[in-house]
VOPAGU-2260 file (C-alpha; in pm, 1 decimal, decimal comma):
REM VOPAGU-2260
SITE   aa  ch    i         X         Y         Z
SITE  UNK   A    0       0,0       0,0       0,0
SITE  UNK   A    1      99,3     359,0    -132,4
SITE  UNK   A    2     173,9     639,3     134,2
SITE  UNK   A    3      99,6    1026,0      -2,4
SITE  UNK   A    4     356,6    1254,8     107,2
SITE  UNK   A    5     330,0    1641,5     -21,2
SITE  UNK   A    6     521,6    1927,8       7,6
SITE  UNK   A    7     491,2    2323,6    -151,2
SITE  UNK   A    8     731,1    2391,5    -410,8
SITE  UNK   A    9     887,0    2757,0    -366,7
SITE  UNK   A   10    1060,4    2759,9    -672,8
SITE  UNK   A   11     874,0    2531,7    -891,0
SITE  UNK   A   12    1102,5    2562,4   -1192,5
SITE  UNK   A   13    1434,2    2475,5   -1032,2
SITE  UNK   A   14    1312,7    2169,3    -849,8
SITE  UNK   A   15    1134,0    2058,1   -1221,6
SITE  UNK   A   16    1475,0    2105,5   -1361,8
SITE  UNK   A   17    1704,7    1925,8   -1081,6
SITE  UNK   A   18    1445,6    1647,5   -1085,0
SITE  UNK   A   19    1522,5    1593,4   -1448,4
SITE  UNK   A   20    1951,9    1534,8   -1367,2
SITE  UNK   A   21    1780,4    1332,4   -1025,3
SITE  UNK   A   22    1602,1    1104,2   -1286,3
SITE  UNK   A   23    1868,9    1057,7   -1498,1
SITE  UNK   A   24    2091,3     860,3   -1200,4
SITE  UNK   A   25    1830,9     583,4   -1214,6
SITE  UNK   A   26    1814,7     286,1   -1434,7
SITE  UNK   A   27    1442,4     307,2   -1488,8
SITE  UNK   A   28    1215,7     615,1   -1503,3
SITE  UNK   A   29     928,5     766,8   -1733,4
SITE  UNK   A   30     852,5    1129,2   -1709,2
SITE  UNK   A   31     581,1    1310,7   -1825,0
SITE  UNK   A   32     524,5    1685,5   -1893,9
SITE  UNK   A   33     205,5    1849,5   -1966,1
SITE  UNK   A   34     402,1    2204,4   -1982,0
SITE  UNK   A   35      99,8    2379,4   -1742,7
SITE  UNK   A   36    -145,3    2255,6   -2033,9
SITE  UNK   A   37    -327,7    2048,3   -1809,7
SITE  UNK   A   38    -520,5    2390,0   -1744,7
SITE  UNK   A   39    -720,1    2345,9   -2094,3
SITE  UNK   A   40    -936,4    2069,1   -2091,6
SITE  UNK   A   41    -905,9    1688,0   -2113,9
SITE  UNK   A   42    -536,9    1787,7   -2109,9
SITE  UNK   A   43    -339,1    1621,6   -1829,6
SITE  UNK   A   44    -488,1    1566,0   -1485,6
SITE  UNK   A   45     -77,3    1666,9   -1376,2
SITE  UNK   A   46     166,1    1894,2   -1492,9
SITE  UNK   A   47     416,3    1627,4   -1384,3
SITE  UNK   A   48     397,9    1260,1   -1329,5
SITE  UNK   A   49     715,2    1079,1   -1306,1
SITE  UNK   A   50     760,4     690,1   -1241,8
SITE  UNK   A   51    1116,6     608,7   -1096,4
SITE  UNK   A   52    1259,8     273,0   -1046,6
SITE  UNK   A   53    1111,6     -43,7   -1043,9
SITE  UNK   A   54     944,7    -243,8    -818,9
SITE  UNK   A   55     776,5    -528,2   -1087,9
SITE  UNK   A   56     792,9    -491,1   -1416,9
SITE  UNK   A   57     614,4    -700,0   -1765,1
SITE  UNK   A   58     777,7    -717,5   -2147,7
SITE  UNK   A   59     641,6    -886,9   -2455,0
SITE  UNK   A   60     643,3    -968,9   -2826,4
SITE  UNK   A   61     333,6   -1191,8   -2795,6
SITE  UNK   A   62     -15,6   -1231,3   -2644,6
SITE  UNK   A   63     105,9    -886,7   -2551,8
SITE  UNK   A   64    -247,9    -761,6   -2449,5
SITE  UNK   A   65    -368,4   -1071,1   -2243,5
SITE  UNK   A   66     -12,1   -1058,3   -2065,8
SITE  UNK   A   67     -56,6    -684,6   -1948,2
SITE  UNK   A   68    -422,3    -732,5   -1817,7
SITE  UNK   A   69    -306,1   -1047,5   -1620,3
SITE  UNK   A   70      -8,8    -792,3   -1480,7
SITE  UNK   A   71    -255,9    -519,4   -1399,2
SITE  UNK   A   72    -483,4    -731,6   -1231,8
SITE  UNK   A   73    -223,4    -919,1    -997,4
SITE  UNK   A   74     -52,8    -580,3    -913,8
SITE  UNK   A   75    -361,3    -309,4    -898,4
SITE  UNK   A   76     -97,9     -13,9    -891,9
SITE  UNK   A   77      51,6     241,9   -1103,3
SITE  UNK   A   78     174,4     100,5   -1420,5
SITE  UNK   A   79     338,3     262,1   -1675,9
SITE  UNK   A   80     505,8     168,4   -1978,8
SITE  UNK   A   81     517,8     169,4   -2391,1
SITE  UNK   A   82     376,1      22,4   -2682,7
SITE  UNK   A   83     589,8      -6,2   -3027,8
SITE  UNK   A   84     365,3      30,9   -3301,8
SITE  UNK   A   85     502,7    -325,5   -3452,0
SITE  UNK   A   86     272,0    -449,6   -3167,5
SITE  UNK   A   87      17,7    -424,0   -3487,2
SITE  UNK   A   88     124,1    -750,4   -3575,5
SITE  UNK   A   89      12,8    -975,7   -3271,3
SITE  UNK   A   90    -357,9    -770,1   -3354,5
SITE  UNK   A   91    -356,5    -838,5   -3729,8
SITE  UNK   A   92    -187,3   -1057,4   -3981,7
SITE  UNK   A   93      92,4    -818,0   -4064,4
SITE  UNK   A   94     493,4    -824,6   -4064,1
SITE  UNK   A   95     758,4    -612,2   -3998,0
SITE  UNK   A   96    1068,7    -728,8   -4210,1
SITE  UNK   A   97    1279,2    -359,7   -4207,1
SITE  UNK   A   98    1578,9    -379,0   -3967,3
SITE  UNK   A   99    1506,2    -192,1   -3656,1
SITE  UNK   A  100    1763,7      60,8   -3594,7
SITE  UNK   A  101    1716,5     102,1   -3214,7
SITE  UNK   A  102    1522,7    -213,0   -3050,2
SITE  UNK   A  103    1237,3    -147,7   -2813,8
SITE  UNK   A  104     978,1    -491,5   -2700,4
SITE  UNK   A  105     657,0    -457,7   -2815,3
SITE  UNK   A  106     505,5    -392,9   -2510,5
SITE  UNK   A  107     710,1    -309,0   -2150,9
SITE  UNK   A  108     555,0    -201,8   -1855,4
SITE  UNK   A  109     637,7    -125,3   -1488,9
SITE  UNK   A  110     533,3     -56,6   -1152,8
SITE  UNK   A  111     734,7     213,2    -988,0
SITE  UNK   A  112     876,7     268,1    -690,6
SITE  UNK   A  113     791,9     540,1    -652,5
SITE  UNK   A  114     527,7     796,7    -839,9
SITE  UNK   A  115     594,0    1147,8    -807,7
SITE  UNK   A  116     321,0    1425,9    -944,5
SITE  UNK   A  117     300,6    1763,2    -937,9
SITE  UNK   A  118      63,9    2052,2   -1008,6
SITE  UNK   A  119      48,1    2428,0    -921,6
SITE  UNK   A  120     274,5    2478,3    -659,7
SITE  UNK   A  121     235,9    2129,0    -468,7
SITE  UNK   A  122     431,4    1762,0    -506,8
SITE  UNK   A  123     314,2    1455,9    -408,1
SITE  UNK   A  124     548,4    1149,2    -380,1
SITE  UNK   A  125     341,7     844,8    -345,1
SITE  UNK   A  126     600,4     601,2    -193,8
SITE  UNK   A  127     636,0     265,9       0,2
SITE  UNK   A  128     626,8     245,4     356,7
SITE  UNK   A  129     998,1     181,5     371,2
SITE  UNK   A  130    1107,7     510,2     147,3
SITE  UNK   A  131    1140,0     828,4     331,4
SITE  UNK   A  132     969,5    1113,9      90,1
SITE  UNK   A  133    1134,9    1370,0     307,4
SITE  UNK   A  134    1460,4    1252,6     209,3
SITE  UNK   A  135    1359,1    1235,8    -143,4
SITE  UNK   A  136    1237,7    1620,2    -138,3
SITE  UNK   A  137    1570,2    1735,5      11,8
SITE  UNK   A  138    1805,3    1539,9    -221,0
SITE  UNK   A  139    1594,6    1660,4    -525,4
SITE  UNK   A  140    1602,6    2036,0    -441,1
SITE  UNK   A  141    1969,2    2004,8    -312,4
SITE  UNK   A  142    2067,8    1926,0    -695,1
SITE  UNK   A  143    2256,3    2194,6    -902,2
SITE  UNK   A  144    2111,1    2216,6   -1221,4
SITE  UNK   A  145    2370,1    2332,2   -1507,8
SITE  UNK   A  146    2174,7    2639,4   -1720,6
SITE  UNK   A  147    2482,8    2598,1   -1952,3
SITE  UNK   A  148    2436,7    2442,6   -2300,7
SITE  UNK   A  149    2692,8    2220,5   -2398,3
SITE  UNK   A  150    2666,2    2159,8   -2871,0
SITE  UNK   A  151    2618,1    1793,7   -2911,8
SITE  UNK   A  152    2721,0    1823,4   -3264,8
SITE  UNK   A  153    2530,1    1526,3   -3385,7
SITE  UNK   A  154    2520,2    1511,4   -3796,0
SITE  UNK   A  155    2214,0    1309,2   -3881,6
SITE  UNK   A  156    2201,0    1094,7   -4239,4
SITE  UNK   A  157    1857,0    1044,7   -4412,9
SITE  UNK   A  158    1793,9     629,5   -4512,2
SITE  UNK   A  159    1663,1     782,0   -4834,8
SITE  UNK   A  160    1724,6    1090,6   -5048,5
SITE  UNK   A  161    1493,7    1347,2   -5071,9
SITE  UNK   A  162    1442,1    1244,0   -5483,0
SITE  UNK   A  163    1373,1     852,7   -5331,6
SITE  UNK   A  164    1129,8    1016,1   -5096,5
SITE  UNK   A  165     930,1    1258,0   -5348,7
SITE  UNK   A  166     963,3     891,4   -5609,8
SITE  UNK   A  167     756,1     752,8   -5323,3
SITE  UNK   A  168     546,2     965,1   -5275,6
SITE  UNK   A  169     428,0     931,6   -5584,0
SITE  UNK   A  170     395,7     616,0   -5603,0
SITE  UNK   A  171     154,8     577,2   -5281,7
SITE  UNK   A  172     -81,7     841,6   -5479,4
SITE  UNK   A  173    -114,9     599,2   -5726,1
SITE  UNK   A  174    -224,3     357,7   -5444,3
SITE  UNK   A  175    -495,9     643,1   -5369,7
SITE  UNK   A  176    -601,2     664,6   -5703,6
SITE  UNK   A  177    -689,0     307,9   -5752,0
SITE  UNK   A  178    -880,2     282,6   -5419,3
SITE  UNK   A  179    -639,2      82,8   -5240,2
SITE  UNK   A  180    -624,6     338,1   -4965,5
SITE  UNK   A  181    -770,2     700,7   -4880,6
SITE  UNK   A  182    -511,6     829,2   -4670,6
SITE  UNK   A  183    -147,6     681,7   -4574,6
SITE  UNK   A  184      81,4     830,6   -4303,8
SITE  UNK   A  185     443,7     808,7   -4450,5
SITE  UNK   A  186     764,7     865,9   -4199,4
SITE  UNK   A  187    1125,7     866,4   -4291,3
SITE  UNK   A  188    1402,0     837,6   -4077,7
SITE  UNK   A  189    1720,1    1056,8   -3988,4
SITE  UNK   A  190    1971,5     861,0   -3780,0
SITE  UNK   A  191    2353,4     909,4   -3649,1
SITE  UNK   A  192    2593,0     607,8   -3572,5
SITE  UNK   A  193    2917,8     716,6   -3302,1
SITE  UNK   A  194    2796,5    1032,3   -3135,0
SITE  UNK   A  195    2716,7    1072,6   -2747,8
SITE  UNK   A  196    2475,2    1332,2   -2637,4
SITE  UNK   A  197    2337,4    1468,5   -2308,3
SITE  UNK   A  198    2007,3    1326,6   -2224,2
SITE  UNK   A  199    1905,1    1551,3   -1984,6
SITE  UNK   A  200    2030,1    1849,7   -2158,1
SITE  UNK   A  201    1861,3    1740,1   -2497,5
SITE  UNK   A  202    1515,7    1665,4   -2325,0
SITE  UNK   A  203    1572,1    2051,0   -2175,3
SITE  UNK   A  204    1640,7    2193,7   -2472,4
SITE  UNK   A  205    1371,9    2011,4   -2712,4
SITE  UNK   A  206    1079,2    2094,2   -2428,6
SITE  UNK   A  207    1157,2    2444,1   -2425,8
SITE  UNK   A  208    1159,2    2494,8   -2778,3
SITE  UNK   A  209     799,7    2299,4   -2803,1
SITE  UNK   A  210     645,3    2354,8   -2467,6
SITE  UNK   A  211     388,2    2067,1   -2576,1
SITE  UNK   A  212      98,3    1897,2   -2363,0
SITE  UNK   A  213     240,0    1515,2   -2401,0
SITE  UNK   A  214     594,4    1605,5   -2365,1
SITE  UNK   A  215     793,7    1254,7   -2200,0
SITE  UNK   A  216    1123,7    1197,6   -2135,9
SITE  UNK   A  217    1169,3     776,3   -2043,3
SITE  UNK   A  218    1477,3     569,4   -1985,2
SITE  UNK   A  219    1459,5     185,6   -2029,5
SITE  UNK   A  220    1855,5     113,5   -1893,5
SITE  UNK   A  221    2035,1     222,4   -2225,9
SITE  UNK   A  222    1767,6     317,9   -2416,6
SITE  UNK   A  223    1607,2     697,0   -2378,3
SITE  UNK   A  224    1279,0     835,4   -2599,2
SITE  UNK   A  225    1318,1    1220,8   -2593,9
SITE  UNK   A  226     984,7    1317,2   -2706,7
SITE  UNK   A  227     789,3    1669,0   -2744,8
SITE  UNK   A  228     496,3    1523,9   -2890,1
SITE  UNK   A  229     158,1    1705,1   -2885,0
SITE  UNK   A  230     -87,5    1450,2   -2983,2
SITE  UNK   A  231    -291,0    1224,6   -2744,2
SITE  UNK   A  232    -383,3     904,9   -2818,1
SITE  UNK   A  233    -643,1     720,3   -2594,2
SITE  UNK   A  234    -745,4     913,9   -2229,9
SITE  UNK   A  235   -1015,1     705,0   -1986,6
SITE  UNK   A  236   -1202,2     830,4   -1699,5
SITE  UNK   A  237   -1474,7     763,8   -1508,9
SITE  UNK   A  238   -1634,6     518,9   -1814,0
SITE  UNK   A  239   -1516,9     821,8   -2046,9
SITE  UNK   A  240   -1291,1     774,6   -2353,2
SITE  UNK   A  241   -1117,3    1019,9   -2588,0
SITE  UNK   A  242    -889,5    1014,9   -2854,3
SITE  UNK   A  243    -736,6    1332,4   -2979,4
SITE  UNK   A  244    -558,6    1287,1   -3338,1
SITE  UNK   A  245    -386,5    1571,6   -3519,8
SITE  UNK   A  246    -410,4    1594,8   -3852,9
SITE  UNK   A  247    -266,0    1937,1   -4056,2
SITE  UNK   A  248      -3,7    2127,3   -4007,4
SITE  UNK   A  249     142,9    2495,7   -4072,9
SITE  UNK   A  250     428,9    2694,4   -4004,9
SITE  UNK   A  251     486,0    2922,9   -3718,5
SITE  UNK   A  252     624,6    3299,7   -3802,8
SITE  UNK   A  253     770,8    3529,8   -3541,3
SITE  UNK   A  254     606,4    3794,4   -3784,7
SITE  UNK   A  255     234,7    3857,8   -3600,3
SITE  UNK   A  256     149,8    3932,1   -3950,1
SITE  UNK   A  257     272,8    3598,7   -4119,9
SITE  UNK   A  258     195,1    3394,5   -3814,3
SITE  UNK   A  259    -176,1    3486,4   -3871,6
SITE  UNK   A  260    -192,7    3445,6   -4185,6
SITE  UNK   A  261     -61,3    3090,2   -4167,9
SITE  UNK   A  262    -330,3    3013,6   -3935,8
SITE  UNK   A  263    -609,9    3095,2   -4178,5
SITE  UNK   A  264    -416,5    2887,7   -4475,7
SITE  UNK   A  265    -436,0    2591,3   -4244,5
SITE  UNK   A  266    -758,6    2608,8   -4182,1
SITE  UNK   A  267    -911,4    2737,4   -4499,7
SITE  UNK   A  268    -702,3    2429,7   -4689,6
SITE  UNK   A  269    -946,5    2159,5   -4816,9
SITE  UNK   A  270    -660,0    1883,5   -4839,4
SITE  UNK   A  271    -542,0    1934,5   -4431,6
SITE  UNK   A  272    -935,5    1925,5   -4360,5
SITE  UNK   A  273    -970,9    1606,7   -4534,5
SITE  UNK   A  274    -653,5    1422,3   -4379,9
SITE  UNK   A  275    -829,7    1526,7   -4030,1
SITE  UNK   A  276   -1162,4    1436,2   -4136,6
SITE  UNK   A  277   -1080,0    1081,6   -4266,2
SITE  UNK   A  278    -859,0     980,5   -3946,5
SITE  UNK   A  279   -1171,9    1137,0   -3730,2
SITE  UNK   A  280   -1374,3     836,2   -3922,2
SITE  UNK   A  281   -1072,7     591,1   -3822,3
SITE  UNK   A  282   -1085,3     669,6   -3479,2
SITE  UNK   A  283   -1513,2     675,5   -3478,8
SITE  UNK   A  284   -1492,5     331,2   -3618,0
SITE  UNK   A  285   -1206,2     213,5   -3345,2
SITE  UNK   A  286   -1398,6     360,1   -3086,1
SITE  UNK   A  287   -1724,6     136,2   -3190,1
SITE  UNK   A  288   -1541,3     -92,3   -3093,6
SITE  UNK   A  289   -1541,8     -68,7   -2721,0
SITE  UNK   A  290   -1793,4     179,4   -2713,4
SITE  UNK   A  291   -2143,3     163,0   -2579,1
SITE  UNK   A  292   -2375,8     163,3   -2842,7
SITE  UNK   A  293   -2470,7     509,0   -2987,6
SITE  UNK   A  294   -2231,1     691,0   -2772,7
SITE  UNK   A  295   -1946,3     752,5   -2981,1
SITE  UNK   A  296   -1884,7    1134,3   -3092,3
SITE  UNK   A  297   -1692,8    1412,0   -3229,3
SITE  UNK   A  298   -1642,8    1695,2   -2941,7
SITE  UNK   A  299   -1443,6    1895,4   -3207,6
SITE  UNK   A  300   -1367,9    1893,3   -3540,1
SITE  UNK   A  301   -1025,8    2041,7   -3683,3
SITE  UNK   A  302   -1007,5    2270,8   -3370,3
SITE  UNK   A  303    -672,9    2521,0   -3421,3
SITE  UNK   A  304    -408,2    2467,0   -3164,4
SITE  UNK   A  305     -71,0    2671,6   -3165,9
SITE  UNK   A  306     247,8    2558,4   -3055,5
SITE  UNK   A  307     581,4    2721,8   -3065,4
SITE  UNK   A  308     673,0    2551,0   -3386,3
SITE  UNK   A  309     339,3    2503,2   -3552,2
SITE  UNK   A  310     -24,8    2538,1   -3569,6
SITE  UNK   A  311    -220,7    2220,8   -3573,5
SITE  UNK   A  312    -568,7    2069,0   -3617,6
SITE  UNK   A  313    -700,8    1868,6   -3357,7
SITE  UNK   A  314   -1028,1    1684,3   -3349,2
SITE  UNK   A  315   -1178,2    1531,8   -3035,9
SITE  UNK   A  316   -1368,0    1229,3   -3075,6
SITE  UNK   A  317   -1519,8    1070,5   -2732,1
SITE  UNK   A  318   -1726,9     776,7   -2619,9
SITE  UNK   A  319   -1901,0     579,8   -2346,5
SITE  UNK   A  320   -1744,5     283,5   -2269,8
SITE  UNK   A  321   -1856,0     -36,8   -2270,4
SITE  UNK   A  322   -1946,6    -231,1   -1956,8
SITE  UNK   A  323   -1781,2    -546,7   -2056,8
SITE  UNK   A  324   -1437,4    -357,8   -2195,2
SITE  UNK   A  325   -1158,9    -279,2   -1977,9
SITE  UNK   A  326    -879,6     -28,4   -2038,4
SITE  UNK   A  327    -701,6    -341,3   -2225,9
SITE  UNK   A  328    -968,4    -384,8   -2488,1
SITE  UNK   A  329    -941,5      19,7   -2540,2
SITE  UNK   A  330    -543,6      -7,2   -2641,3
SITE  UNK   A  331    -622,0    -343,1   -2830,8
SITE  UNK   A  332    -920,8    -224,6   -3004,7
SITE  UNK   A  333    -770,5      95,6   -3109,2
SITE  UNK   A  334    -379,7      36,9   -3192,2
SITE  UNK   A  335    -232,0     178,7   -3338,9
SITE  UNK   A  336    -388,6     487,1   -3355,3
SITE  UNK   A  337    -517,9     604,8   -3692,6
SITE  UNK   A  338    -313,1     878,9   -3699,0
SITE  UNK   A  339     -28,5     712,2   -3780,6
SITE  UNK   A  340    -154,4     436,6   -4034,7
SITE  UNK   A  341    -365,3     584,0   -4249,8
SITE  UNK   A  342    -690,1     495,0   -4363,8
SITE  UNK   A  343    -806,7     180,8   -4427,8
SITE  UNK   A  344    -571,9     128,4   -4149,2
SITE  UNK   A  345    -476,5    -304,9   -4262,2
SITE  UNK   A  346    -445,2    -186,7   -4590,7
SITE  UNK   A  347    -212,5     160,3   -4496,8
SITE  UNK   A  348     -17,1     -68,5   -4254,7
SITE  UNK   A  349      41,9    -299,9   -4512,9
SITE  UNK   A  350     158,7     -52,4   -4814,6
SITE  UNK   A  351     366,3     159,1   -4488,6
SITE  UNK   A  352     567,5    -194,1   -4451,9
SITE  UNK   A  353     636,2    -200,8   -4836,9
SITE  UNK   A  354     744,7     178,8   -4886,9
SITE  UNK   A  355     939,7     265,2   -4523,4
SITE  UNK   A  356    1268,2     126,0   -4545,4
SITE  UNK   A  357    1344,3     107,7   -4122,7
SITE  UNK   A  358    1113,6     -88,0   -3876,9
SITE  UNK   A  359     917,7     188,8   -3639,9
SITE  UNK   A  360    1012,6      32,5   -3338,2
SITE  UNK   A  361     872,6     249,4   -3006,2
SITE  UNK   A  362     832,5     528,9   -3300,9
SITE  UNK   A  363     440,7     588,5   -3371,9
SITE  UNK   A  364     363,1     380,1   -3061,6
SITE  UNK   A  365     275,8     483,5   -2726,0
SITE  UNK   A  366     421,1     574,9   -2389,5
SITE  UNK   A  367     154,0     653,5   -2121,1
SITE  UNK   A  368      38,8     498,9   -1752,7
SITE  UNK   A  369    -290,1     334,6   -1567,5
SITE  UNK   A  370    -349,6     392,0   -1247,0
SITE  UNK   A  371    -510,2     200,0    -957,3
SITE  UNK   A  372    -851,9     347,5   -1073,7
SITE  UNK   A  373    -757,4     211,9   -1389,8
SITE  UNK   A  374    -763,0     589,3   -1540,1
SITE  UNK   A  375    -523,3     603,5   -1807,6
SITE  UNK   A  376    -379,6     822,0   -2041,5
SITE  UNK   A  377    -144,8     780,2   -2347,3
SITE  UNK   A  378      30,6     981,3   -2591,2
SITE  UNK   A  379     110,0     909,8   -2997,2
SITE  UNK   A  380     504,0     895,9   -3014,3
SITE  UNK   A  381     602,3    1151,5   -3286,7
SITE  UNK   A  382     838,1    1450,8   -3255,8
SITE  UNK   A  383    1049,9    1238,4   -3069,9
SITE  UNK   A  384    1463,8    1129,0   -3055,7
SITE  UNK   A  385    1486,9     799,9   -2957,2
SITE  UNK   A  386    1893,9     744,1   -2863,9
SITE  UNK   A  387    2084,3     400,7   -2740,4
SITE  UNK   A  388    2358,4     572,5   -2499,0
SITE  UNK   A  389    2479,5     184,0   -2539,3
SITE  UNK   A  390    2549,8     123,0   -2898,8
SITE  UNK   A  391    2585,8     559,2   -2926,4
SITE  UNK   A  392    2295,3     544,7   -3168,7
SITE  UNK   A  393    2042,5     817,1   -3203,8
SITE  UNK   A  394    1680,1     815,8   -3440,9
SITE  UNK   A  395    1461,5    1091,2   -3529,9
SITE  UNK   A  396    1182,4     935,6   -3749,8
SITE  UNK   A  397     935,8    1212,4   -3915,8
SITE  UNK   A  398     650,6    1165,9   -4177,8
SITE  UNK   A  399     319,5    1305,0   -4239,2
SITE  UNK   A  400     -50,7    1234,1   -4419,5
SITE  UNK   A  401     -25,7    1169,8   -4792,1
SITE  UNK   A  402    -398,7    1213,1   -4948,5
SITE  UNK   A  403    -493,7    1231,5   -5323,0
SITE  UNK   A  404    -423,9    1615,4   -5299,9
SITE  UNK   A  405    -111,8    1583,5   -5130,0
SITE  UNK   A  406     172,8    1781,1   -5330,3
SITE  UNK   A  407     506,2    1575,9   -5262,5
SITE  UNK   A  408     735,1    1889,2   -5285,9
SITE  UNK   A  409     532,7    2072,5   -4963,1
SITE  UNK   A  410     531,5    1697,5   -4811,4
SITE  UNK   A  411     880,2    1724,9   -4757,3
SITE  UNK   A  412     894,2    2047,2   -4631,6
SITE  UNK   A  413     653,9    1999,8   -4403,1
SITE  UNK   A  414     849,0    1723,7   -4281,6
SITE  UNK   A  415    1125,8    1945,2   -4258,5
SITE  UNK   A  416     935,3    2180,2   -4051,7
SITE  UNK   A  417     843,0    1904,6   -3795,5
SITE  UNK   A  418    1191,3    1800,7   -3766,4
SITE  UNK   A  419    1336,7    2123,0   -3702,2
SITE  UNK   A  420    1309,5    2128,6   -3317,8
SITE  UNK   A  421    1428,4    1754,7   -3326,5
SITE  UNK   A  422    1709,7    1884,3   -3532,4
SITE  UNK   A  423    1842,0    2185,7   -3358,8
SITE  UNK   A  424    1816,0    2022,9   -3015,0
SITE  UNK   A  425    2115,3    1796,3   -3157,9
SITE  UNK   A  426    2356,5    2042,1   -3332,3
């Protein structure tokens, strides 16, 4: 049984920042960083939740689903963990047969030792009986936290050329113009072989340049995800479930002028519209699926959200769930998430196997936790570096929607402008 310890943070900021370099002594830890968002709704019920060290812990590459539900049930704690989207093939009959640049298991979860959350000005530890909290508080705030930035010089390859890429492109229009598929979700991947970085520093430096509401910084032993994602995935409460894809994209100016007149573009342009619209369907069919009957439905259509590098269209799609599902059959029923397959999703999965040349891995998947209410909350995995401190490996996948209208030239660049906090948190 959990005790709740709290203490008032007098200088919020510094103690968020030493508990970053804190984490990073551990073998084990998931962080998670709603930037203050969790103001606006459905976003966050923390600003912080961190999971350090472990107490129990489940991985898989099979009966993946029926494993974690057995877990949940025997422990009835905080969990939290990942899902790689290559998990798709214990749900359907597909295959992943690109090498994997940086290995992550399908599915790994774990029950802390100890759960730490914060919001406003207050932190709670929720601990074991035989871990002192107090101890905990004065060692974090104790920590010095370095404020200088240190380059770490990392030149990233592409696994294609940007003539491959647009050849591609093209080629999975075709696919759209027969009818195979209405929508795909195409990534490429950037990658570096030989170069150390800072973890700590680069998760610093990537949040501040994003600021967004499912930021997450995780460390499995060697392995780190460095993520600024803003997209949700699946959210339950109280017999409540909602999925949040982004769909459409635009550029941020400094230039009031420019800025707002990328805003209307975005949401005056028919083809980002229609990428939203047709993963809204996705998800409204997933949904069904563990939804009570008649209850499934769209909160908000292509609402405009801003972010420090771009402006984005979110949709809000939200059901009733079923009384005989469980927070299991919502990740089984719904993963991956149609934002990052494409539409039909067996069909997009299939063609994304044929035209990616590198095996997503914990890229597109899902980090995210349950807790003993079995509320839950997971992200999508984009905008994210994944790095092996190990092998001194480091991936930054990107892609995007391709739809009938899709021009392959602004595809790129658009990828580009995705990339670009990725990319300057690394030079």
């Amino acid at each position: 049984m959990r005790k709740v310890t709290s203490f008032k943070l007098k200088q919020r900021e510094k103690f968020i920042n030493n508990l970053t370099l804190w984490l990073n002594k551990h073998d084990v830890f998931m962080f998670l960083n709603s930037n203050q968002n969790s103001k606006k709704k459905y976003y966050g019920e923390y600003d912080i939740l961190a999971g350090i060290e472990v107490v129990s812990y489940i991985k898989s590459n099979q009966n993946s689903f029926s494993k974690l539900r057995d877990y949940y049930n025997e422990k009835k704690d905080w969990i939290m963990g990942s899902l790689a989207y290559d998990l798709k093939n214990e749900i359907e009959n597909l295959k992943s047969e690109n090498k994997e640049f940086i290995c992550f298991d399908n599915m790994y979860f774990f029950q802390p030792k100890i759960i730490l959350i914060i919001k406003n000005d207050k932190i709670e530890f929720h601990h074991f009986e035989n871990i002192n909290a107090n101890d905990l508080f004065k060692e974090i705030s104790s920590i010095k936290f370095k404020e200088n930035i240190i380059s770490n010089n990392v030149d990233l390859n592409n696994r294609e050329t940007k003539k491959e890429y647009l050849q591609k492109i093209k080629h999975i229009k075709k696919h759209i113009q027969l009818g195979d598929i209405y929508e795909l979700n195409y990534c490429q991947e950037f990658y570096s072989e030989g170069n150390e970085i800072d973890p700590v520093q680069t998760y610093s430096l990537l949040n501040s340049k994003s600021l967004t509401p499912f930021s997450c910084f995780l460390k499995y032993n060697e392995k780190y995800l460095i993520s600024s994602t803003p997209e949700r995935y699946i959210k339950g409460f109280d017999n409540i479930v909602i999925s949040q894809p982004i769909k459409g994209t635009s550029k941020r100016y400094v230039d009031e002028k420019k800025d707002k007149k990328s805003k209307k573009k975005l949401l005056n342009s028919k083809k980002e519209m229609s990428e939203n619209i047709m993963t809204v369907d996705l998800v409204r069919n997933d949904l069904a699926r563990i939804a009570k009957r008649g209850s499934v439905e769209v909160e908000e259509l292509c609402g405009l959200y801003t972010f420090r590098q771009v402006h984005q269209l979110v949709s809000t799609i939200k059901c009733k769930l079923d009384k005989d599902k469980d927070w299991v059959d919502v990740l089984e029923k719904t993963f991956p998430m149609g934002s990052m397959t494409g539409t039909p999703k067996i069909k997009s999965m299939e063609l994304i196997e044929k035209f990616e040349n590198f095996k997503r891995g914990v890229f597109s998947g899902t980090v995210g936790y349950i807790d003993p209410k079995q509320r839950f909350d997971f992200n999508v995995i984009i905008r994210s570096i994944i790095y092996d401190s190990l092998n001194k490996k480091i991936s930054v996948p990107v892609g995007g929607a391709i739809t009938a209208k899709s021009n392959p030239e602004q595809e790129y660049d658009e990828c580009m402008i995705k990339s670009e906090a990725m990319f300057n948190s690394l030079i």
